[in-house]
C-alpha positions as CSV (number, residue, x, y, z in Angstrom):
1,X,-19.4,-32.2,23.6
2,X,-18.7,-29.2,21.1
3,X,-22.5,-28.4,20.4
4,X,-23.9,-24.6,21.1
5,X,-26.1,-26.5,24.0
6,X,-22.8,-28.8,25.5
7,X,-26.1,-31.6,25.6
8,X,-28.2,-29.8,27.1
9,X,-31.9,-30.0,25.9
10,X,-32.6,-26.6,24.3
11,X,-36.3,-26.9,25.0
12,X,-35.6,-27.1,29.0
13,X,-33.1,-24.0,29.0
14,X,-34.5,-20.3,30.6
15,X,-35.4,-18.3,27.5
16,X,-32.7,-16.2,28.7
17,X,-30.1,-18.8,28.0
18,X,-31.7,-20.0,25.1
19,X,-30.8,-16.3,23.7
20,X,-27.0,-16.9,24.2
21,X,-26.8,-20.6,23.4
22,X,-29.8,-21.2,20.6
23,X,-30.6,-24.8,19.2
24,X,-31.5,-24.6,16.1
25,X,-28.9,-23.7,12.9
26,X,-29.2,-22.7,9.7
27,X,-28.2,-26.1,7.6
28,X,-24.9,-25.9,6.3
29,X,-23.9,-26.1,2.2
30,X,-24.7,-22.5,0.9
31,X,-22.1,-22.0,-1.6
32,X,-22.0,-18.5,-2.4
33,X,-19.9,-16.5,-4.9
34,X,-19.6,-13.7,-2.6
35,X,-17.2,-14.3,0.4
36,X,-18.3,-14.9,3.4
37,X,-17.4,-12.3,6.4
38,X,-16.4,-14.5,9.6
39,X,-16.6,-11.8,12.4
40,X,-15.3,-12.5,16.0
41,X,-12.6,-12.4,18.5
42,X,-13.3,-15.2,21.0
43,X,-13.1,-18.7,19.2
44,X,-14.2,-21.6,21.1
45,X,-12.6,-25.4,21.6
46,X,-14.4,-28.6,21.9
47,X,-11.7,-29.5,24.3
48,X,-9.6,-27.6,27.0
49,X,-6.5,-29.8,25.0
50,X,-7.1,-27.9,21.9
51,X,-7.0,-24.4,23.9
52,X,-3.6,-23.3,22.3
53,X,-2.4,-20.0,21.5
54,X,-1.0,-20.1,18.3
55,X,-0.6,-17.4,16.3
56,X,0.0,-19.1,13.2
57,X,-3.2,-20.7,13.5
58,X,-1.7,-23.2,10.9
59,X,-4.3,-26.3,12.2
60,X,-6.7,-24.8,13.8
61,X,-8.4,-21.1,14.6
62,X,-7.5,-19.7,17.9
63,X,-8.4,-16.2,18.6
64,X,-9.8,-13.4,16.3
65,X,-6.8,-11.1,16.4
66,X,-4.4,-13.7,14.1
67,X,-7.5,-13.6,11.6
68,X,-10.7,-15.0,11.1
69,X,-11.5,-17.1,8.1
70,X,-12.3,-13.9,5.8
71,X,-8.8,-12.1,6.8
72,X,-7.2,-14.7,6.5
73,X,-8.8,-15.7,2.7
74,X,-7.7,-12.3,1.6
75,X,-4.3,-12.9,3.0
76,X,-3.9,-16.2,0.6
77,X,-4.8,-14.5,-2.2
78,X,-2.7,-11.5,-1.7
79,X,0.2,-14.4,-0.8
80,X,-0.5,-15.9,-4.3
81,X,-0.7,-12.7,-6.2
82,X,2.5,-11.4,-4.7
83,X,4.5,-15.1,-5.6
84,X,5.3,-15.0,-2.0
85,X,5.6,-17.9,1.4
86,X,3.1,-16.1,2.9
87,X,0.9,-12.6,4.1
88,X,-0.2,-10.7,6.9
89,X,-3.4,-8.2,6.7
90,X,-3.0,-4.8,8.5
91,X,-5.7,-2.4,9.4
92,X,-3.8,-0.1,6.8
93,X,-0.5,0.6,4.6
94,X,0.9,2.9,7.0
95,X,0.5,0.0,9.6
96,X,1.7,-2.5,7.8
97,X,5.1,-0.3,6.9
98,X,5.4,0.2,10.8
99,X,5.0,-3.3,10.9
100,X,8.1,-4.3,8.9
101,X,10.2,-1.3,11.0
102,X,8.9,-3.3,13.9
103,X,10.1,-6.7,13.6
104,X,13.5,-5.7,11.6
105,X,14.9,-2.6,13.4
106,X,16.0,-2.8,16.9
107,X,18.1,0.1,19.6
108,X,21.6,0.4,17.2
109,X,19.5,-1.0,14.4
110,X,20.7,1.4,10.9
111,X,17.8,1.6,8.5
112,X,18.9,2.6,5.3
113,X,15.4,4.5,3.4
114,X,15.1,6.8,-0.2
115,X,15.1,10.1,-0.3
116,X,11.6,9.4,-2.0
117,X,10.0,7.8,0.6
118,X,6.5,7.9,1.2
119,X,6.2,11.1,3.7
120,X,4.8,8.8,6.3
121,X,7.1,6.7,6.3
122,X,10.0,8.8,6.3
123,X,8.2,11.0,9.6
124,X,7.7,7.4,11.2
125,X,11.6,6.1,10.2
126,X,13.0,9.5,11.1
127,X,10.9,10.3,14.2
128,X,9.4,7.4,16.1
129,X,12.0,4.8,15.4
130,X,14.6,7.5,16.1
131,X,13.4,7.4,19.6
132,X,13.9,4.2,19.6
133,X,17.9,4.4,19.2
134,X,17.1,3.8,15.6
135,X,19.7,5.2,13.3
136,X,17.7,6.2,9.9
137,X,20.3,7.3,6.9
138,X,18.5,8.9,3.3
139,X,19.8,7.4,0.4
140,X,19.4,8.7,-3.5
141,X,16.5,6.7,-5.0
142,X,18.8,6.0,-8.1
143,X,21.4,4.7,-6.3
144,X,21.5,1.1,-7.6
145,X,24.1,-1.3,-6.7
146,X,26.4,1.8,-5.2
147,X,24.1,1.5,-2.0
148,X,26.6,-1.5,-0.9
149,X,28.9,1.9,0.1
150,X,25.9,2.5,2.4
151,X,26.1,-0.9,4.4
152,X,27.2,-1.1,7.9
153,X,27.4,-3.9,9.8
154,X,24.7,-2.8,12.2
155,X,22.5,-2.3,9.0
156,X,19.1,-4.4,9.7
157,X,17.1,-3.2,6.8
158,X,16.7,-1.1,3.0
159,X,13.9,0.2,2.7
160,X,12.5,0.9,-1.2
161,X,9.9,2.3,-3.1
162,X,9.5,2.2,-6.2
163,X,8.5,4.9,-7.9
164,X,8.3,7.1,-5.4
165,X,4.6,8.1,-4.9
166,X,5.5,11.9,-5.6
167,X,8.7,12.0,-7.4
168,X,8.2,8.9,-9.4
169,X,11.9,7.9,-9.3
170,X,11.8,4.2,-10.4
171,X,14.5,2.0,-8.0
172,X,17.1,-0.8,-9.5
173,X,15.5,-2.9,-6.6
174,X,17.4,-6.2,-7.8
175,X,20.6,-4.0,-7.9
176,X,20.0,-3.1,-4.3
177,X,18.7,-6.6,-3.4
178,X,22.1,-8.1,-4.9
179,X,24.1,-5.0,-2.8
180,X,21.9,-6.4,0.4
181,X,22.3,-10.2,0.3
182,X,25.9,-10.2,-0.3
183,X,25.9,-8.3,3.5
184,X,23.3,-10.5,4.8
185,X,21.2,-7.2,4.9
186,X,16.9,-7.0,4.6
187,X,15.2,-5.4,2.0
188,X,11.7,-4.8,1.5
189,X,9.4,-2.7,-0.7
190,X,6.5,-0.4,-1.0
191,X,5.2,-2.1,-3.8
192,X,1.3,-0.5,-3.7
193,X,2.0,1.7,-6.9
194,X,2.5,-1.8,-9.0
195,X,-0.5,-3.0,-7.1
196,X,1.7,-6.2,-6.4
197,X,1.0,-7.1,-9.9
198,X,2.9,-4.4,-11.9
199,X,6.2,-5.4,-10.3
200,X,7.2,-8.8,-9.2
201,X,8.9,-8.3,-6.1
202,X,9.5,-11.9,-4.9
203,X,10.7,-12.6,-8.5
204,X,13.5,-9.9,-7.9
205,X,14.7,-10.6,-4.8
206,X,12.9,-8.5,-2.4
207,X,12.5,-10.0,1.0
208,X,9.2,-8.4,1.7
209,X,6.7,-6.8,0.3
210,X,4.0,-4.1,1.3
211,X,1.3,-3.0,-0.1
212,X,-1.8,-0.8,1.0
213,X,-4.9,-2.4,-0.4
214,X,-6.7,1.1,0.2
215,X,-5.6,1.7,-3.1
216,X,-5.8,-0.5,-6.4
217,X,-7.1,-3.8,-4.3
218,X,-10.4,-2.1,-2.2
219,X,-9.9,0.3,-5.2
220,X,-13.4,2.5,-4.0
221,X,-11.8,4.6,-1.5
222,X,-14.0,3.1,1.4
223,X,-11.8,0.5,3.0
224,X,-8.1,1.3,5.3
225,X,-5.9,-2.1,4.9
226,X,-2.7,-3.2,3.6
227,X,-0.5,-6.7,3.7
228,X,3.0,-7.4,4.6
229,X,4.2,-10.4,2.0
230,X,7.6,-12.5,2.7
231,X,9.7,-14.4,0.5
232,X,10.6,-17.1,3.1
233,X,9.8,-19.2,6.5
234,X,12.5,-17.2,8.1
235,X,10.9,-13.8,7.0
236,X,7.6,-14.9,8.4
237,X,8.7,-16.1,11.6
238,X,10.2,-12.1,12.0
239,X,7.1,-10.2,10.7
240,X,4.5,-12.7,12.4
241,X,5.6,-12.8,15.6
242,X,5.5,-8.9,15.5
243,X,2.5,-9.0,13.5
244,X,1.1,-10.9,17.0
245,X,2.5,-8.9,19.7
246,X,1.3,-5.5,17.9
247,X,-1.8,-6.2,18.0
248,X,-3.1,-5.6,14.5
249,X,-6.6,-6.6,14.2
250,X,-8.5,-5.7,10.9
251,X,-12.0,-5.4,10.5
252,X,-13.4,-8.5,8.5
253,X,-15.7,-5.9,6.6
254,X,-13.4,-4.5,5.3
255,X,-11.2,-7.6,4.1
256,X,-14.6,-8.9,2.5
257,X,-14.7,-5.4,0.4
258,X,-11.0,-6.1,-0.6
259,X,-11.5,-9.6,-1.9
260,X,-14.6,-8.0,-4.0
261,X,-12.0,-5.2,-5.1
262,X,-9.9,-8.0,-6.0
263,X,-12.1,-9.4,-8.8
264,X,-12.2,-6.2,-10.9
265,X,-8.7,-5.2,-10.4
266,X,-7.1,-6.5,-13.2
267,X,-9.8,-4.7,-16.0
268,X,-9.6,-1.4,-13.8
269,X,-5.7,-1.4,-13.8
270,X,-6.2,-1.9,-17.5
271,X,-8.2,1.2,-18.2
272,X,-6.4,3.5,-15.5
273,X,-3.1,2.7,-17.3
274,X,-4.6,3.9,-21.1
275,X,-6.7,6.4,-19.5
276,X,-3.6,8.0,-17.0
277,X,-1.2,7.4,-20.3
278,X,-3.7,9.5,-22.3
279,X,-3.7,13.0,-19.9
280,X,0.0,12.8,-19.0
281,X,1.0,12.6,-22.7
282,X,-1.7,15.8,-23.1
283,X,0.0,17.1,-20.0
284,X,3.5,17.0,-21.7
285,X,3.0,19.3,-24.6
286,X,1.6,22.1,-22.6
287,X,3.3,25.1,-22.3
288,X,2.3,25.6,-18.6
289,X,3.9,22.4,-17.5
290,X,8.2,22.1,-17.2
291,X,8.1,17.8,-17.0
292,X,5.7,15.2,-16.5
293,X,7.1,12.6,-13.7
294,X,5.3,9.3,-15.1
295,X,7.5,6.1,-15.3
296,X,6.0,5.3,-18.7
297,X,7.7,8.0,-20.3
298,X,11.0,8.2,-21.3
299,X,12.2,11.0,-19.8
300,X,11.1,9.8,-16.6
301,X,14.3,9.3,-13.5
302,X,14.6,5.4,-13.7
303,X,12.3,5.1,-16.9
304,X,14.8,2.3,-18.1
305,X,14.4,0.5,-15.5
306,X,10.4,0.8,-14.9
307,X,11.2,-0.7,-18.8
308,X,13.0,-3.4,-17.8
309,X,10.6,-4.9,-14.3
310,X,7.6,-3.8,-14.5
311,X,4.5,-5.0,-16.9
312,X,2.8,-2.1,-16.8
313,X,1.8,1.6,-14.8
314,X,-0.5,3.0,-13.0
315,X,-3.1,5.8,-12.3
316,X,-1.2,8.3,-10.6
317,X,2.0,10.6,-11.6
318,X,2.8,14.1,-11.1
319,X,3.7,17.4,-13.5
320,X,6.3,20.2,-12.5
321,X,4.9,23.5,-13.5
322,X,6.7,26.5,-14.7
323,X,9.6,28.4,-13.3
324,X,7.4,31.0,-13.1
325,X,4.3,29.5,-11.3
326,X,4.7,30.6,-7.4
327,X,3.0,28.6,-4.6
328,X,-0.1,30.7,-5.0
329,X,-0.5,30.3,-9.2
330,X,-0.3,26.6,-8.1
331,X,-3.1,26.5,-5.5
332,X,-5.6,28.4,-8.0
333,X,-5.1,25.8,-10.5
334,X,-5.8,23.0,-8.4
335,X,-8.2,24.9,-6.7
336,X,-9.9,24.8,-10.0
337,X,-10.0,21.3,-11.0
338,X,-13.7,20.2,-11.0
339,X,-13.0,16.6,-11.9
340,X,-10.2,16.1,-10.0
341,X,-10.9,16.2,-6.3
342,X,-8.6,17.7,-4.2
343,X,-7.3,14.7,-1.4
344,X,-5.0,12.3,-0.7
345,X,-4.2,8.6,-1.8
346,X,-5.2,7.0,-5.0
347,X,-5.8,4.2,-6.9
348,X,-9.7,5.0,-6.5
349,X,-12.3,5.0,-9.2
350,X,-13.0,9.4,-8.7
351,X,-9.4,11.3,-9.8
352,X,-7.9,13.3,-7.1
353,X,-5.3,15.9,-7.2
354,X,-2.6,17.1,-4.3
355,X,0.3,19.7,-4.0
356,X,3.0,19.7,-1.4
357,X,4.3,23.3,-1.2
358,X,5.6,23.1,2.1
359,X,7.5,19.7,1.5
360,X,11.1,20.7,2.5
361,X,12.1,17.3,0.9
362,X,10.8,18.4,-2.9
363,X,13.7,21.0,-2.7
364,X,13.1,23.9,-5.5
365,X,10.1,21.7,-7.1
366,X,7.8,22.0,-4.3
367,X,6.0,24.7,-5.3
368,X,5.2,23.7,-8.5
369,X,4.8,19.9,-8.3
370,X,1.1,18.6,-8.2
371,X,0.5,15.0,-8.2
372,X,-2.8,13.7,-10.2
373,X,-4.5,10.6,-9.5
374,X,-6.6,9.4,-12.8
375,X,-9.9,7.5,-12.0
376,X,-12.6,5.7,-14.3
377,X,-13.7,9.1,-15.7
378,X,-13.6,9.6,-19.5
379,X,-10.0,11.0,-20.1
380,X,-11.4,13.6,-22.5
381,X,-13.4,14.9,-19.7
382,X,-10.4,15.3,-17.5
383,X,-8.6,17.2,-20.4
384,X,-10.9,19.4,-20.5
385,X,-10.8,20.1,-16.9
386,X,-7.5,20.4,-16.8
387,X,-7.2,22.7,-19.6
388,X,-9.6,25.3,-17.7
389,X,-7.7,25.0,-14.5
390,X,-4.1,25.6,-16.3
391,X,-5.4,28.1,-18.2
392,X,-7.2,30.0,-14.8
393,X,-4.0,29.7,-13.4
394,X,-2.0,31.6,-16.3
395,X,-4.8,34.6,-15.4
396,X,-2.7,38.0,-13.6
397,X,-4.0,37.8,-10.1
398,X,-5.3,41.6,-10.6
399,X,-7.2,40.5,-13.7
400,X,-9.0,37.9,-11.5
């Protein structure tokens, strides 16, 4: 029982057969530094006993969709990076921040959520869970410990993120937490600018944690993914019975290319930070540019705070040009950034750069705010190219 052939004599089987159920096996032992990648959806029993559908697989595999060995590898390490009882892999951030909505928020549900929330987010909050009899309030990012105002009694979750991955305002997140668990209350965090490294989530209270391992963990732009941390049993027992009856598969591939992105994370979050550091303190003594939104700097919203939790920053911040730049003076100058590619996300090796002129929540910024994502290029390169593009953009438009 429980062999490919169930005793049957390989030798004797139609060649047909022999396709589907072969004999011979490749002897096992092969140690590898490389992960394996464990691909598959139907896993088989040696007995009908042992058939159970358990989607905590915590003795034994049972179907493909809770995780095969190589999801669920990258799922312990994330778990032990992030300090937390335990992980879920999504087939991307976005789906892992619907994932938490999901198991937290139900019809009456109120979801407290920042003003500087991931755009996403804030579309997926205010539209789809809307339609869910969802009630959704904004709050200010730098509200601290005042949030408790904000606290109903039908309140199910906070929502942070911190910074904000335009803005950059930097959250009092064990402020809110203390606000939250006085009222019984959720919270959990977008924590993919600190990587899950940067910022100890678990250490400050936070109830779960998300990250999109797009970013800083595949770190190469080529993968989708992101995890859903918890602090506790009772936390997991909300997110992973969701987490089951969702439906969120993920692609073993692509978890193997996240445990390699895992290995070099910590020397390329090293040089991002001194290399991002480097053109946003260029950036700040250029006459062209009004502030320079990076949590490093002092003059950052929340900069005390990004002081006081985190251990570091990251690759991507954004600038506030001029009064007088217009909509259009900002599109040449990104339009003329060689270097920086023009996209969205970050946390990749190649630097990117985005406006949002028609981002209603920026208010009177948004036609001048461009974010920057810093890569593994040599920052003097970048300076350069920056310098060229700024300066294109200072050009008349009739002298162009």
């Amino acid at each position: 029982m429980g062999d490919a052939n169930h005793g049957f004599a390989a030798g004797r089987l139609h060649w047909r057969t022999r396709l589907i159920a072969p004999g011979p096996m490749a002897p096992p032992g092969f140690h590898s530094l490389a992960p394996a990648v464990h691909r598959g959806s139907t896993v088989v029993f040696d007995r009908l006993g042992d058939a159970v559908d358990d989607w905590r697989q915590a003795e034994r595999y049972t179907y493909g969709l809770y995780g095969t060995p190589t999801t669920l590898e990258l799922g312990l390490r994330i778990k032990a990076l992030d300090g937390g009882y335990h992980c879920v892999v999504a087939p991307g951030g976005q789906a892992a921040i619907a994932l938490v909505f999901m198991a937290y928020c139900r019809a009456g549900s109120h979801v407290l959520v920042p003003g500087s929330v991931y755009g996403p987010t804030a579309e997926l909050a205010e539209d789809l869970l809307a339609g869910f009899g969802v009630e959704v309030e904004r709050y200010d990012p730098l509200i601290g410990g005042a949030i408790a105002s904000r606290i109903r009694p039908e309140t199910s979750l906070i929502w942070c993120e911190s910074p904000g991955s335009i803005t950059m305002e930097v959250q009092d997140v064990p402020a809110i937490v203390a606000a939250a668990r006085a009222r019984g209350v959720a919270v959990a965090l977008d924590n993919t600018y600190a990587a899950g490294v940067l910022f100890d989530a678990f250490a400050h209270g936070v109830d779960v944690s998300v990250q999109a391992l797009t970013k800083y963990v595949g770190g190469h732009s080529d993968i989708l993914l992101g995890t859903v941390s918890v602090a506790n049993g009772a936390a997991y027992e909300t997110v992973g019975r969701a987490h089951r009856l969702v439906g969120m598969a993920v692609s073993p591939d692509d978890c193997a290319l996240a445990l390699r992105g895992l290995q070099t994370l910590g020397v390329r979050l090293d040089r991002l930070e001194r290399s991002t550091l480097t053109v946003a303190r260029w950036l700040k003594e250029r006459a062209e540019v009004a502030a320079v939104l990076h949590p490093a700097l002092p003059d950052c919203p929340g900069h005390e705070i990004w002081a006081r939790d985190f251990t570091g920053s990251a690759s991507v911040f954004s600038i506030v040009l001029k009064d007088d730049w217009t909509a259009a003076r900002t599109a040449r100058f990104v339009d003329a950034l060689r270097l920086f590619r023009i996209g969205f996300s970050w946390g990749g090796v190649t630097s990117l750069v985005m406006a949002y002129p028609d981002s209603a929540r920026l208010g009177a910024r948004r036609e001048r705010l461009v974010r920057l994502n810093v890569g593994l290029e040599e920052p003097a390169d970048l300076i350069d190219d920056l310098r060229q593009a700024l300066e294109l953009g200072t050009v008349p438009v009739k002298s162009l």
